[in-house]
C-alpha positions in Angstrom: 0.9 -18.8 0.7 0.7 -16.1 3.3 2.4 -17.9 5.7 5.6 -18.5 2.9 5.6 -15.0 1.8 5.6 -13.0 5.7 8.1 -15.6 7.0 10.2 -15.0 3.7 10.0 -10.9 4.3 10.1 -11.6 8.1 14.1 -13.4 7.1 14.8 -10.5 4.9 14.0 -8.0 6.9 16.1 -10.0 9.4 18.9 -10.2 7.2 19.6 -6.7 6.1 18.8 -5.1 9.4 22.3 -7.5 10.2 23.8 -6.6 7.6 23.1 -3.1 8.2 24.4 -3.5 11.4 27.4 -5.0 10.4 28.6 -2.4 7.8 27.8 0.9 9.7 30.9 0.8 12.1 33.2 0.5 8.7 31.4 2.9 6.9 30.9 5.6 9.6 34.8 5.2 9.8 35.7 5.3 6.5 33.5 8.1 5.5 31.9 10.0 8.4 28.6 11.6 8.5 28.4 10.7 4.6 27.1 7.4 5.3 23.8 9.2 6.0 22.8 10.4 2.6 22.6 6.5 1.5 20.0 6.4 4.0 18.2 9.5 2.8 18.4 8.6 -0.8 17.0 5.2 -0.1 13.9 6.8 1.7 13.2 9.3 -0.6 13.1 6.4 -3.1 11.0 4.2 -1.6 8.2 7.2 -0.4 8.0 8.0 -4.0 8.1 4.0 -4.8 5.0 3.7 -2.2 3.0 6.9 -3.4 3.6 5.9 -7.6 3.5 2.5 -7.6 1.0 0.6 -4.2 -2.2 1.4 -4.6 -4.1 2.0 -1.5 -5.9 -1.2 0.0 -7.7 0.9 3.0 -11.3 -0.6 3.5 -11.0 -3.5 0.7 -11.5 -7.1 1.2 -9.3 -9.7 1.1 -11.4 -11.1 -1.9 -10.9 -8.0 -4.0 -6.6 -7.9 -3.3 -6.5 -10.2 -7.0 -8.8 -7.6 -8.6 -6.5 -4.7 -7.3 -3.2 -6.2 -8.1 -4.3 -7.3 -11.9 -6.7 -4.2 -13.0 -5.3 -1.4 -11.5 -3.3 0.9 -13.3 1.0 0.5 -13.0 0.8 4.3 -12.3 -1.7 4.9 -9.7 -1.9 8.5 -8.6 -5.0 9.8 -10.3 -6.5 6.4 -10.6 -9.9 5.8 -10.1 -10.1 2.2 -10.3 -13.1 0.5 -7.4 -13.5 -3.1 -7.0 -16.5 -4.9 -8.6 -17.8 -5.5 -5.0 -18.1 -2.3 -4.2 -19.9 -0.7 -7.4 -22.5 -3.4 -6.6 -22.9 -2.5 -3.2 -23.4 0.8 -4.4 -25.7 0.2 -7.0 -27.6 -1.5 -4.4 -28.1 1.3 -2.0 -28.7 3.7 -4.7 -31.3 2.0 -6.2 -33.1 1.3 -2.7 -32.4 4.9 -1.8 -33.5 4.3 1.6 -30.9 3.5 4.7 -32.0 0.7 7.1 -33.8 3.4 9.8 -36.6 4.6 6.6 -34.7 8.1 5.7 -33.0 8.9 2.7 -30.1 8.0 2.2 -27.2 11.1 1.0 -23.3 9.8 1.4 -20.8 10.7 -1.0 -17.9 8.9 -1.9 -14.4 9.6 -2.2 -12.6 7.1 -4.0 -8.2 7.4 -3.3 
């Protein structure tokens, strides 16, 4: 499935970046330096597309990626959803309270 899905975003990445290619000469042209603001406009879309709607993945596993995608909220500024796998880890070091060298154990957690 992996495979499928990077060499299908790998072709459309291939295809607009032609088409892209293809249309700029007519448009720059046509309208001038106004050809621009299409690419601003579709930037400021997506970064707002990327901060309101992908949730951030940073340190998950593979495994949890189903959980993420099906659990997490649409909206996800503010969210703070955690995998199953990592509230048991957690619970598991809190209730030995003692790190692998014999100290105690303080870490706090920020969770994005």
């Amino acid at each position: 499935m992996r495979m499928k899905g990077v060499s299908l975003g790998g072709m459309t990445s291939f295809a607009f970046n032609t088409m892209i290619g293809q249309v700029t000469p007519i448009a720059i042209s046509a309208i001038g330096w106004r050809y621009y603001i299409i690419f601003i406009v579709c930037n400021a879309g997506n970064g707002f597309f990327l901060w309101a709607f992908l949730p951030e993945t940073t340190g998950l596993n593979l495994e949890d990626m189903d959980e993420l995608f099906e659990q997490s909220p649409i909206f996800v500024p503010g969210s703070k959803w955690v995998p199953s796998s990592h509230l048991d880890e957690d619970a598991k070091r809190v209730a030995e309270g003692v790190d692998k060298s014999g100290g105690v154990e303080h870490r706090e957690v920020a969770f994005v």
